[in-house]
Kinemage of the C-alpha trace (Angstrom):
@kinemage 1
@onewidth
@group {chain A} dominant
@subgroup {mainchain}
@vectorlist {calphas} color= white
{ca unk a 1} P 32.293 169.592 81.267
{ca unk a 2} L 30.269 172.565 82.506
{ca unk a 3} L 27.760 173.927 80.911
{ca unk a 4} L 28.330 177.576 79.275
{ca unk a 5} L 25.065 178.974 79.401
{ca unk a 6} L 24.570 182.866 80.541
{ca unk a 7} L 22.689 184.447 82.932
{ca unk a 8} L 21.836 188.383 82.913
{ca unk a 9} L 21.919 189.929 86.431
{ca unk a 10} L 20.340 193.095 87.488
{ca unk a 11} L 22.403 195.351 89.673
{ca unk a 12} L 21.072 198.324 90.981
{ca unk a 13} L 23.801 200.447 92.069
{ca unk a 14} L 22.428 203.374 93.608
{ca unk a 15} L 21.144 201.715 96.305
{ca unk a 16} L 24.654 200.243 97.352
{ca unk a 17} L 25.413 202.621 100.039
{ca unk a 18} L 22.202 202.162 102.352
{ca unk a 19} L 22.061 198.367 102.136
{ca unk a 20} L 26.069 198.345 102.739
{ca unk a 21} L 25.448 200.255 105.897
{ca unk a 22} L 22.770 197.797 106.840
{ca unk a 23} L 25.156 194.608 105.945
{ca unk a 24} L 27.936 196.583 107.567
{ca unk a 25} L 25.941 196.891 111.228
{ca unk a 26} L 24.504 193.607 111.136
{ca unk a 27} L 27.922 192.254 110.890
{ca unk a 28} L 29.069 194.157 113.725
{ca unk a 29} L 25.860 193.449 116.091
{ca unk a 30} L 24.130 190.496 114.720
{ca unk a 31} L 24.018 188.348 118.316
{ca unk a 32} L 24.379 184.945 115.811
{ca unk a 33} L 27.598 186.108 114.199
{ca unk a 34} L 28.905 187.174 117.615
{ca unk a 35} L 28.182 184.000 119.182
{ca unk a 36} L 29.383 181.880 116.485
{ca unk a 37} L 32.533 184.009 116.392
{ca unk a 38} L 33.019 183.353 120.184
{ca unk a 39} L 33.030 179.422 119.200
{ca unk a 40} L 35.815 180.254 116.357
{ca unk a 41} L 37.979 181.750 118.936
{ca unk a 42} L 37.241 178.905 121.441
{ca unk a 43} L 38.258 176.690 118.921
{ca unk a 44} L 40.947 178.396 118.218
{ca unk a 45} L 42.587 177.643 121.501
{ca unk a 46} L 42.420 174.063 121.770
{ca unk a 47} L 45.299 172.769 119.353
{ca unk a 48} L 47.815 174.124 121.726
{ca unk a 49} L 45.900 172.188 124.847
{ca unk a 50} L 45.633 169.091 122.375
{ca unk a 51} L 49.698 169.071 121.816
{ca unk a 52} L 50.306 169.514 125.894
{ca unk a 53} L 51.937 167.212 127.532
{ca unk a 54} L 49.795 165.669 130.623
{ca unk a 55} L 50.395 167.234 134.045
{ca unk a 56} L 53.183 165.860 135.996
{ca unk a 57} L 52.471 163.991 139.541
{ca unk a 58} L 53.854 164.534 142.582
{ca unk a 59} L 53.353 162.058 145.645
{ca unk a 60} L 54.523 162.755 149.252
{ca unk a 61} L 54.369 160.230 151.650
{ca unk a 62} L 56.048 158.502 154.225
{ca unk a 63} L 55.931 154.447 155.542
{ca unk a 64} L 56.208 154.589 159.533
{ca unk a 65} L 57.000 150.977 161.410
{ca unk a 66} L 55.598 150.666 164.632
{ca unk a 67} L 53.111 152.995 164.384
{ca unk a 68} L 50.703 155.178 162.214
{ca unk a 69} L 52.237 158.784 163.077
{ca unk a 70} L 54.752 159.885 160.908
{ca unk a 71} L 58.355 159.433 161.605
{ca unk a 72} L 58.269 156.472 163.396
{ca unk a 73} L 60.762 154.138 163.258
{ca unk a 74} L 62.252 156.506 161.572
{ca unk a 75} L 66.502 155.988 161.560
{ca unk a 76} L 65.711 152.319 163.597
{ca unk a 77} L 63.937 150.339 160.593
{ca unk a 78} L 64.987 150.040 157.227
{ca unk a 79} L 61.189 150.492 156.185
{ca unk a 80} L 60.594 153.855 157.865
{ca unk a 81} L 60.664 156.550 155.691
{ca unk a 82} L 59.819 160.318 154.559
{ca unk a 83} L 59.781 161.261 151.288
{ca unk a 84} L 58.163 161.959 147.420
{ca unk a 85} L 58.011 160.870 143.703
{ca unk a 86} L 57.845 162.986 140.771
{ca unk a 87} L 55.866 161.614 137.518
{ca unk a 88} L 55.397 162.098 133.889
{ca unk a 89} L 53.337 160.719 131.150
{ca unk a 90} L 55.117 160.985 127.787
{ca unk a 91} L 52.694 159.989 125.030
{ca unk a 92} L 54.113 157.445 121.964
{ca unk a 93} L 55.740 159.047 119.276
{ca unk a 94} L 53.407 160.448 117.102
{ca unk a 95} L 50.335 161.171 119.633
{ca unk a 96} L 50.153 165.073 120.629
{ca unk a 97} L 50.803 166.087 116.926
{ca unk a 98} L 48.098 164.357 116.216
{ca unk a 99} L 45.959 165.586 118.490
{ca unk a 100} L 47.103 168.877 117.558
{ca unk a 101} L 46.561 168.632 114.111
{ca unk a 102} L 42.964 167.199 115.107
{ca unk a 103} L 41.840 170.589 117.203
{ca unk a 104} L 43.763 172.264 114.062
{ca unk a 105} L 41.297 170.713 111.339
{ca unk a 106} L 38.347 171.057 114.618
{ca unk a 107} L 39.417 174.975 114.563
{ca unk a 108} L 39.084 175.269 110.623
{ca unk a 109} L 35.854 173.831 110.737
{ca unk a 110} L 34.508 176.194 112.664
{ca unk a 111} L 36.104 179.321 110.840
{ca unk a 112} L 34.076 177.949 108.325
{ca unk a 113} L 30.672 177.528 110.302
{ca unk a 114} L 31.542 181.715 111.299
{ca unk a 115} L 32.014 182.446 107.334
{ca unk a 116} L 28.568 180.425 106.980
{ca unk a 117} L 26.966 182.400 109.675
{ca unk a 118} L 27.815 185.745 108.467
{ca unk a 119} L 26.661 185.112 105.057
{ca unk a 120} L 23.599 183.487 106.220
{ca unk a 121} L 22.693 186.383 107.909
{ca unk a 122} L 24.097 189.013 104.922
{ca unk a 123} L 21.452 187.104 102.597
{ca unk a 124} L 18.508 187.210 104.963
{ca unk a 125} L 19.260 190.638 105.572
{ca unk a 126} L 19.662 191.319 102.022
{ca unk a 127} L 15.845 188.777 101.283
{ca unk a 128} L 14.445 191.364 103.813
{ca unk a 129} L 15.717 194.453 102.196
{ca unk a 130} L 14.148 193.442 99.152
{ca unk a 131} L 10.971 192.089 100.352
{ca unk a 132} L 10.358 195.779 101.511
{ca unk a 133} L 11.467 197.051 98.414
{ca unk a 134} L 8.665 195.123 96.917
{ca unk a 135} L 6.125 196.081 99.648
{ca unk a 136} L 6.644 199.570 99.134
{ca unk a 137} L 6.451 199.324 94.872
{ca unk a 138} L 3.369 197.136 95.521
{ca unk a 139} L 1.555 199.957 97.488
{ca unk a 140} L 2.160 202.280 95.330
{ca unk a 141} L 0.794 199.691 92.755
{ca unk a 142} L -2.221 199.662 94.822
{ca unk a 143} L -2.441 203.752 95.259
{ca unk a 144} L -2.026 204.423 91.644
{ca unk a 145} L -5.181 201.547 91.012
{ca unk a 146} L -6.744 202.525 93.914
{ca unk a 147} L -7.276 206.536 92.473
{ca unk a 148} L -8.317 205.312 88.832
{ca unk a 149} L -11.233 203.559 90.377
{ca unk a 150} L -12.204 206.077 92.403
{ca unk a 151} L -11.900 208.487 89.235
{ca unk a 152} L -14.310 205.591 87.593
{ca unk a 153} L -16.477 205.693 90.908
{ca unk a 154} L -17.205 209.232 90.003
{ca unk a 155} L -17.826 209.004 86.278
{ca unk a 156} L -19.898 205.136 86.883
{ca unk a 157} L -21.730 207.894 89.521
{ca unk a 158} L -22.034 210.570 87.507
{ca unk a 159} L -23.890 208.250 84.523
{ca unk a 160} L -25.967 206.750 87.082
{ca unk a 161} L -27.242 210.375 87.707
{ca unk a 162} L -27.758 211.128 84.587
{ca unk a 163} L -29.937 208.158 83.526
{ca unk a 164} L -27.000 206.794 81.314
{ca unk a 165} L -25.623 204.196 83.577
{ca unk a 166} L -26.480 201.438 86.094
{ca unk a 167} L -26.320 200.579 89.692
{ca unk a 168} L -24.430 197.465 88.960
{ca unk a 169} L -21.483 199.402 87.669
{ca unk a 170} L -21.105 201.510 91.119
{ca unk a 171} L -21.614 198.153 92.836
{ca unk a 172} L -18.735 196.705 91.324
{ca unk a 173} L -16.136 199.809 91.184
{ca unk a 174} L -16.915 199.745 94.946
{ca unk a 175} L -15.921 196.269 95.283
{ca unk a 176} L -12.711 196.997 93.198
{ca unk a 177} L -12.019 199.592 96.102
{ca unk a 178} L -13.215 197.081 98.351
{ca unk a 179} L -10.770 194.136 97.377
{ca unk a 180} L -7.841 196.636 96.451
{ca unk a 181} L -8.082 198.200 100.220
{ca unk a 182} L -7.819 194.500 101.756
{ca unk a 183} L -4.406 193.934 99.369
{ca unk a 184} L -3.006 196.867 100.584
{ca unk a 185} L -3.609 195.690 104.229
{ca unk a 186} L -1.626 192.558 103.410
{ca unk a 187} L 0.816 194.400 101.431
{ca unk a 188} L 1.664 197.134 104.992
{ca unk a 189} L 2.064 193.802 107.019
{ca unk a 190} L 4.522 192.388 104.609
{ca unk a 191} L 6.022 196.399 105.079
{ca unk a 192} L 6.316 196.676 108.741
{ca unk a 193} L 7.681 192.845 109.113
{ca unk a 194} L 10.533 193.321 106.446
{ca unk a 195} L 11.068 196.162 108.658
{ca unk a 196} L 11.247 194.144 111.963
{ca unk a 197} L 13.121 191.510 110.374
{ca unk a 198} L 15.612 193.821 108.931
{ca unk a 199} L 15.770 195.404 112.855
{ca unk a 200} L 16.069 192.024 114.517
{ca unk a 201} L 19.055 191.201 112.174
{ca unk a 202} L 21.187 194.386 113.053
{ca unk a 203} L 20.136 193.977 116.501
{ca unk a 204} L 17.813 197.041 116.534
{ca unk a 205} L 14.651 198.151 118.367
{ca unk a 206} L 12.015 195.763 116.018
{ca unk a 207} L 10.055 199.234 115.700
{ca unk a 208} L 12.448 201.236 114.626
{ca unk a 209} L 11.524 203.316 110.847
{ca unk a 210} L 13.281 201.421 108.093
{ca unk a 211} L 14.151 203.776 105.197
{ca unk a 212} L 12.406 203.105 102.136
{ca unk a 213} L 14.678 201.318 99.717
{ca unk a 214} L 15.898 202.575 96.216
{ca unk a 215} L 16.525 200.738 93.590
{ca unk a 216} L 17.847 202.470 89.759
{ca unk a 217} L 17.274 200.982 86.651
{ca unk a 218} L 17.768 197.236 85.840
{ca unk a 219} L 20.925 196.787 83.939
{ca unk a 220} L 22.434 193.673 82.698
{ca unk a 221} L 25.841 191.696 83.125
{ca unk a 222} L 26.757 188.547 82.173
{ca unk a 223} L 27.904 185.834 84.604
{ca unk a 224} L 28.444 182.234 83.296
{ca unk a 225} L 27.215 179.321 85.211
{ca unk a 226} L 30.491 177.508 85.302
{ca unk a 227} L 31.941 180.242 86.617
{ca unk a 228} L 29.844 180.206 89.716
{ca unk a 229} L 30.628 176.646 90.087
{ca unk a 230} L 33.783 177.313 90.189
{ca unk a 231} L 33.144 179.768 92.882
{ca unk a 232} L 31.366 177.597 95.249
{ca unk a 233} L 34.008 174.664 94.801
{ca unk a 234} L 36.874 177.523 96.047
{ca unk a 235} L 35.125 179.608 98.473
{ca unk a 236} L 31.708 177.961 99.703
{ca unk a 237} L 31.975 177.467 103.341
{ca unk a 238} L 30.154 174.743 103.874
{ca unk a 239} L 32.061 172.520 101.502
{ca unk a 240} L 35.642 173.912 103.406
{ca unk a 241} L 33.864 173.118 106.687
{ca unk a 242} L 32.969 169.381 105.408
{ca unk a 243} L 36.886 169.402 103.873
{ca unk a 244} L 38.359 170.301 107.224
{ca unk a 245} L 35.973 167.270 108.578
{ca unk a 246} L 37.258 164.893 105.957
{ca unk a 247} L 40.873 165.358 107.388
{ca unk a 248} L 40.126 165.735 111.084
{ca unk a 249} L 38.170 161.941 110.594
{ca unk a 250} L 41.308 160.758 108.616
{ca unk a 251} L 44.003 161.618 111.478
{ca unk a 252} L 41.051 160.510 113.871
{ca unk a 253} L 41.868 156.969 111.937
{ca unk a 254} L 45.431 157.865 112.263
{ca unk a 255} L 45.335 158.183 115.412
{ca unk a 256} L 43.138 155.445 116.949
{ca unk a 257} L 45.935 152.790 115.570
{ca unk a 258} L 48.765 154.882 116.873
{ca unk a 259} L 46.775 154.051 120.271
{ca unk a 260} L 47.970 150.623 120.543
{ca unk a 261} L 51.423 152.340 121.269
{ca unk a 262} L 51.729 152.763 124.900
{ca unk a 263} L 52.376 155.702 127.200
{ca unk a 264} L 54.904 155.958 129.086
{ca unk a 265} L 55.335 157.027 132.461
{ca unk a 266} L 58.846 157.813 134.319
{ca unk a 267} L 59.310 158.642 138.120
{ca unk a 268} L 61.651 159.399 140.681
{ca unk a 269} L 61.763 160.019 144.032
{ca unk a 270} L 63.835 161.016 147.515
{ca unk a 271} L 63.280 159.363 150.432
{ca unk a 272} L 64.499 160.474 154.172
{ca unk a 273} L 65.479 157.242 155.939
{ca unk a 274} L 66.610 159.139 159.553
{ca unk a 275} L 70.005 158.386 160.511
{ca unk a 276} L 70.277 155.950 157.552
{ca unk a 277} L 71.490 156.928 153.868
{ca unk a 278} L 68.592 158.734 151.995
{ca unk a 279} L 66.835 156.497 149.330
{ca unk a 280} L 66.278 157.444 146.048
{ca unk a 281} L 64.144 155.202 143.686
{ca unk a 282} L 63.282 155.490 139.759
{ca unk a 283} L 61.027 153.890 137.607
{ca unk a 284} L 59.499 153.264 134.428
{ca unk a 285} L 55.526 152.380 134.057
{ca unk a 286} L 54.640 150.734 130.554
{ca unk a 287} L 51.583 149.927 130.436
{ca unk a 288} L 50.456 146.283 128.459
{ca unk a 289} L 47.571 146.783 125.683
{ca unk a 290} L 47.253 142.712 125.572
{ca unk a 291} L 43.890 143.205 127.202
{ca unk a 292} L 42.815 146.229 124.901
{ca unk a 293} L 43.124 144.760 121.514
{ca unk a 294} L 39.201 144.091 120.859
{ca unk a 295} L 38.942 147.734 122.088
{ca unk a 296} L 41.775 149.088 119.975
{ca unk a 297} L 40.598 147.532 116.906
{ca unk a 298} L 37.310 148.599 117.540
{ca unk a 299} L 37.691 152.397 117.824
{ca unk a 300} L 39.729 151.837 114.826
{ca unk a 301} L 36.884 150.607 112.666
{ca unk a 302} L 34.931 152.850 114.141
{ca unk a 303} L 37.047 155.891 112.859
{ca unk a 304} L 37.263 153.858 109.432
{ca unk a 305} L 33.816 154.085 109.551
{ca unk a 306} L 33.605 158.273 110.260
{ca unk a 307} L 36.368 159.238 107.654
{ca unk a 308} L 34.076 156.856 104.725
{ca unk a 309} L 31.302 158.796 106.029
{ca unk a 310} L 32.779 162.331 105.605
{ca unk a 311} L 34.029 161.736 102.371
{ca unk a 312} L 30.305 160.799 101.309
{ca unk a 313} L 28.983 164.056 103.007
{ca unk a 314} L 31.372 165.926 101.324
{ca unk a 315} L 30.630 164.815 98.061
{ca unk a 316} L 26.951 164.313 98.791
{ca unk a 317} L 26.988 168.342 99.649
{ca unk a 318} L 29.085 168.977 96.521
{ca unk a 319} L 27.119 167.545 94.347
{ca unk a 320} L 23.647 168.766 96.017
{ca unk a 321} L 25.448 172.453 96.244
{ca unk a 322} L 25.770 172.792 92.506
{ca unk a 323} L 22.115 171.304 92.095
{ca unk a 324} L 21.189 174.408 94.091
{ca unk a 325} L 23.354 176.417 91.930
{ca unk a 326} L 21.839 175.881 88.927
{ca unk a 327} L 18.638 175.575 90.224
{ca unk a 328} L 18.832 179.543 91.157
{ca unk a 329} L 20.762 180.061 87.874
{ca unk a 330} L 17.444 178.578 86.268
{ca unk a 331} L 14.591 180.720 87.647
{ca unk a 332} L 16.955 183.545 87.968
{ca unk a 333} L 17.192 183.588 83.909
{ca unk a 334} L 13.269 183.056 83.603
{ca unk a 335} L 12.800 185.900 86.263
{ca unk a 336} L 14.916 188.265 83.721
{ca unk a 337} L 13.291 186.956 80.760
{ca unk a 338} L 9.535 187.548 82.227
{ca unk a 339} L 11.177 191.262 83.939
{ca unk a 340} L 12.028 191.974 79.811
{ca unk a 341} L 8.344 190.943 78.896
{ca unk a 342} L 6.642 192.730 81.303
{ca unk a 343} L 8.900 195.997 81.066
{ca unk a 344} L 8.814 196.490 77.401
{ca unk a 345} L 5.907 194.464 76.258
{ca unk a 346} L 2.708 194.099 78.290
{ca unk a 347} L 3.159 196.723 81.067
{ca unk a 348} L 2.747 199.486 78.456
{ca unk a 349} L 0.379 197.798 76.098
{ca unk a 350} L -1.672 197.503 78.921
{ca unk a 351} L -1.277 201.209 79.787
{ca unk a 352} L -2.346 202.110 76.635
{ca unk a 353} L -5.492 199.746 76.164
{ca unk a 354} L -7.134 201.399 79.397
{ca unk a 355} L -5.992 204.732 78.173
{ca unk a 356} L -7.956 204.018 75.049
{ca unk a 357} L -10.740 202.093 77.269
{ca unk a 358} L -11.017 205.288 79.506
{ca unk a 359} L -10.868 207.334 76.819
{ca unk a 360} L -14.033 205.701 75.084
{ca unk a 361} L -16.129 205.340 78.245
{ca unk a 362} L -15.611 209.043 78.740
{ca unk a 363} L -17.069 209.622 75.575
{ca unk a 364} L -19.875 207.559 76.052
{ca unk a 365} L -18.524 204.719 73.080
{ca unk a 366} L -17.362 202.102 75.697
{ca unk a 367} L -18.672 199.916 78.362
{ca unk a 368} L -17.633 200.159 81.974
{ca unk a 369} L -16.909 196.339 82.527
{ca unk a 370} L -14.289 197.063 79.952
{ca unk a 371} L -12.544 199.614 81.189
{ca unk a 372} L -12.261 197.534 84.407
{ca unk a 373} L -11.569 194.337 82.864
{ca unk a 374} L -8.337 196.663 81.353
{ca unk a 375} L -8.083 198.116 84.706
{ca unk a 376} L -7.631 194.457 86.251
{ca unk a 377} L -5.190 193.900 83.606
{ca unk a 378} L -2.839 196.533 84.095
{ca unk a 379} L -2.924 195.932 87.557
{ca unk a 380} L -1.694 192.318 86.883
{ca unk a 381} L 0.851 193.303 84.565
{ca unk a 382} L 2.286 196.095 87.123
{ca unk a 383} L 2.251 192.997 89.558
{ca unk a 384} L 3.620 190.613 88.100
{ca unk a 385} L 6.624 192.343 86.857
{ca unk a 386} L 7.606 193.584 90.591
{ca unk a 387} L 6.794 190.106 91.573
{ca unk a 388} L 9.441 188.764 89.077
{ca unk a 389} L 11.674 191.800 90.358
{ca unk a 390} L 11.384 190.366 93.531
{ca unk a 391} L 12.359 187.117 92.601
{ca unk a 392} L 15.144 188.078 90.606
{ca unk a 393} L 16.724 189.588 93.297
{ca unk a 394} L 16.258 186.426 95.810
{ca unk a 395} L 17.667 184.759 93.395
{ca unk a 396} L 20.960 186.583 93.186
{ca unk a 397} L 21.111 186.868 96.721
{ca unk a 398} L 20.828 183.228 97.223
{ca unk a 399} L 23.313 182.507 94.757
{ca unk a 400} L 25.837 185.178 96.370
{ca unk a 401} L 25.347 183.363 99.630
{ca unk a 402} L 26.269 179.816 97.771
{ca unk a 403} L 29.420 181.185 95.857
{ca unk a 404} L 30.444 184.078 97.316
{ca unk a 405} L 29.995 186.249 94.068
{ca unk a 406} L 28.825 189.934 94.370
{ca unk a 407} L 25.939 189.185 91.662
{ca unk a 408} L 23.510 192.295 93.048
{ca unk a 409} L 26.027 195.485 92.560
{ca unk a 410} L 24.421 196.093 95.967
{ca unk a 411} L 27.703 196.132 98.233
């Protein structure tokens, strides 16, 4: 039985249209999608090859008596002639549909890998896009904390001057600025990589400006977890790829005991004989697998031995694809339970403890380590709810790319 547990997903709709384009170009230029849809189309080709027959033969010759040049003895001796055979392999009953069927199963497969391509690249693309999104919140994070210390730089200065406060307290707003300035460093390299990343994905100049993404207001919708299970059984690609491997081992078995059947060959030919009636000869090749058995039997087993094995792999996959599913369905509950916290509860409480913190220090009642141990708080706060909105959103995108499900509103 499945579990009926619910998850709340965010979905941020007014920023559908610029990540669409985004997903939209980096389906049409992405370099790993093209190549991988070159293979689908190569693929695509080979059942007919598979069911051909194999090419005819034709042999011209002659036999000369007397000597090596052509001709002669030609009309004197029975055994002088001109002449050519025609051949053709027929394969036992059973064979080229096989083999078509085979490249057929081969050919799925790869649709698949394609379908696993694109949305392998559609997530990253999407991981980047909001790994930017969370660079660009985070500096301003970092701007908004970095101009209340400097406002508490001047006032911790302006005590100092006035007898009423100490050195210490400008030493350590400065090394508040200090710290904050080498976080926002790390924060404009995680900007301008999302950026390249984003480029190198829609096959863009790496430098090229990125807008800025936008993302409204959280809002919720429920999506059961047995629902995306269900998802992911019908449309995940790599268990269809591993399904179209099952069957192409099983006719693979099929087909290596159908090989004890032997080809056959027929030919016919015309022979000049000179002055003499013209010869005409036809025969019939069938060739004896008495010597192939421990062969036969062997690429039999072998095949046995493949179709077991893709079964196994495709439940092994099955079973480790819904681990992942769940897995994601997990944190992405605790990332909307901490994004409820932080939004409603401690974000603002913190705001208004170093309002009130400020507000006392300004009016000479409170101490400055407090109003920056409540500036260090609401920094945290601010920080760890984008961090959880950044999570939250991995999280859908990694489930979309597992079940196919538009979770993010995004597209």
């Amino acid at each position: 039985m499945f579990e009926t547990f619910l998850l709340c997903f965010l979905a941020s709709g007014q920023a559908g249209g610029e990540l669409a384009r985004l997903v939209e170009e980096a389906l049409e230029r992405n370099p790993e999608i093209q190549a991988a849809r070159r293979k689908l189309e190569a693929a695509r080709q080979r059942p007919a090859a598979a069911a051909s027959l194999p090419e005819p033969m034709v042999s011209i010759g002659y036999a000369s008596i007397g000597g090596p040049l052509p001709g002669q003895g030609l009309g004197r001796e029975p055994m002088a002639r001109a002449g050519f055979m025609a051949s053709q392999t027929l394969p036992a009953p059973g064979k080229r549909s096989l083999r078509r069927r085979i490249a057929l199963e081969e050919a799925g497969a790869a649709g698949q890998e394609y379908a696993m391509v694109e949305r392998r690249v559609v997530a990253r693309l999407k991981a980047a896009w909001y790994e930017l999104h969370h660079a660009w919140e985070m500096l301003d994070v970092a701007a908004r904390n970095r101009a209340l210390l400097e406002r508490l730089f001047r006032l911790a200065s302006a005590r100092y001057q006035a007898g009423q406060g100490s050195q210490k307290e400008l030493l350590d707003a400065q090394m508040r600025l200090t710290l904050l300035e080498a976080k926002a460093e790390g924060l404009e390299q995680m900007r301008r990589r999302s950026e390249a990343e984003i480029n190198a994905l829609r096959a863009r100049p790496l430098e090229e400006p990125v807008a800025r993404p936008s993302v409204g207001e959280p809002r919720e919708a429920l999506v059961r977890l047995e629902e995306l299970y269900e998802r992911a059984r019908l449309e995940s690609p790599a268990l269809a790829a591993l399904r179209h491997q099952v069957r192409r081992a099983e006719l693979g078995l099929e087909l290596a005991r159908r090989e004890s059947l032997p080809d056959v060959t027929f030919a016919a030919g015309y022979y000049n004989m000179g002055g003499m009636p013209p010869m005409f000869e036809a025969k019939v090749d069938i060739p004896l697998p008495l010597l192939r058995r421990t062969k036969l039997r062997a690429e039999a087993a072998g095949q046995a031995h493949e179709a077991e094995a893709a079964r196994r792999s495709y439940q092994a996959t099955g079973n480790e694809l819904l681990f992942r599913i769940k897995d994601e369905w997990l944190a992405g509950s605790a990332a909307w339970r901490l994004l409820r916290i932080y939004s409603t509860t401690l974000v603002p409480q913190t705001a208004l403890a170093l309002e009130a913190a400020m507000a006392a220090y300004e009016a000479g009642r409170g101490t400055f380590a407090d109003v920056l141990a409540q500036a260090a708080a609401m920094l945290d706060a601010e920080e760890n709810y984008h961090a959880a909105l950044r999570d939250y959103h991995l999280t859908l995108v990694r489930l979309e790319e597992m079940t196919g499900a538009d979770l993010s509103g995004e597209d």
